[in-house]
C-alpha positions in Angstrom: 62.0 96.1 81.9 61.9 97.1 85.3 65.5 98.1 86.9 67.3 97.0 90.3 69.1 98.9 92.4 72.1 96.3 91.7 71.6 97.7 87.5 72.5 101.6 88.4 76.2 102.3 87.5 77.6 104.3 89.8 80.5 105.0 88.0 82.0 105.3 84.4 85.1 105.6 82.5 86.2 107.7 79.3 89.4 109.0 78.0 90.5 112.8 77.7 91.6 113.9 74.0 94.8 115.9 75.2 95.3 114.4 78.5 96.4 116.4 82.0 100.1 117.0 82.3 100.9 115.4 86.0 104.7 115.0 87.1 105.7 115.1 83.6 103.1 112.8 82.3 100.3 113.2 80.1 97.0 111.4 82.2 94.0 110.4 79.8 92.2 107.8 81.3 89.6 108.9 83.8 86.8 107.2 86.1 84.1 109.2 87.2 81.2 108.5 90.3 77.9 109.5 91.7 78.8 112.2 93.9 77.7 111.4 98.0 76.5 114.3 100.2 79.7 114.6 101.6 81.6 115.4 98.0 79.5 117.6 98.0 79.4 119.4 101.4 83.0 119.4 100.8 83.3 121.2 97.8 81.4 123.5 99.1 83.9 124.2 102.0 86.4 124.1 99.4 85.3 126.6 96.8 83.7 129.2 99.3 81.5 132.0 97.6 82.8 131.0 94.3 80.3 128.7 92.3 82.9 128.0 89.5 85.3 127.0 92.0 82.5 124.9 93.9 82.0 123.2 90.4 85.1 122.1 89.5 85.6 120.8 93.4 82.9 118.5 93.3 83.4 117.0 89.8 87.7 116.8 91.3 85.6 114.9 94.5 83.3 112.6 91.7 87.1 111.7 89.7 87.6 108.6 91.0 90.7 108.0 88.8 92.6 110.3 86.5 95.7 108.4 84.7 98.0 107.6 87.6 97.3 110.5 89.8 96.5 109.7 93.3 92.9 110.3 94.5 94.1 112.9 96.9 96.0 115.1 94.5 92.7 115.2 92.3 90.9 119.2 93.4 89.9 122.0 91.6 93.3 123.4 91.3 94.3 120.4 89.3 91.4 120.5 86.7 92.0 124.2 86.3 95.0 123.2 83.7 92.6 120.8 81.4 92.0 121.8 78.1 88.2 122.8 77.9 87.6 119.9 75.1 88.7 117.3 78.1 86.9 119.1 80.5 83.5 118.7 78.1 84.7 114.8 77.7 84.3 114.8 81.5 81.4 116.6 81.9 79.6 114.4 79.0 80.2 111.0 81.4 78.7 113.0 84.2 75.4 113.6 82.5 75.6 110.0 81.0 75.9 108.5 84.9 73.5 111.2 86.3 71.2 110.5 83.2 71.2 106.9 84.1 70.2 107.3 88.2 67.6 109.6 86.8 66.0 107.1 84.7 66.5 104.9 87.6 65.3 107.0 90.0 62.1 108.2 87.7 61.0 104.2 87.5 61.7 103.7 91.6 58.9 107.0 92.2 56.1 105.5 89.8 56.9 102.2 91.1 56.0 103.7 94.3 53.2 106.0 93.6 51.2 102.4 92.1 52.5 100.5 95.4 50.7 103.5 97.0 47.5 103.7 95.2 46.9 100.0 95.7 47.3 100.2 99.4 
């Protein structure tokens, strides 16, 4: 079954076991994205020589919702106080989206490689 550009998810959603205490609330349900070239160009500003802190910047930049925290209070300062199991959680639906372009992205360069040869 051959995929379309319109079939790639370019985002998904899960929910965090403990949650991220925000203004006195616990925040569990999260939407995650493809990151762009500028996410991350920016996280690289942000996090500087640090590679951790580069890390954490871009997946803050790919959070496209986190509970009711606004966008622009979502950084790598922020996901320094998750728990590491909702940090994994996280991480999971970023290979799950990645994993999906991939496969995506793997049937768009054979596609062209035969659209190639026949020419």
């Amino acid at each position: 079954m051959e995929k379309k550009m319109d079939d790639i998810k370019t985002s998904i959603s899960g929910e965090l076991v403990i949650g991220l205490d925000f203004n006195g609330r616990k925040h569990k349900n999260f939407t995650i994205g493809l990151a762009t070239v500028k996410d991350t160009f920016e996280a690289q500003k942000e996090g500087g020589k640090d590679q951790y802190k580069i890390y954490l910047a871009l997946i803050a930049r790919r959070i496209e919702k986190l509970g009711g925290i606004l966008k622009e209070n979502i950084n790598a300062e922020l996901l320094l106080n998750l728990y590491d199991i909702d940090l994994e959680i996280i991480l999971e639906k970023q290979k799950a989206l990645d994993g999906s372009f991939d496969s995506f992205r793997e049937q768009f360069e054979a596609t062209e490689k035969v659209s190639t040869s026949t020419s």
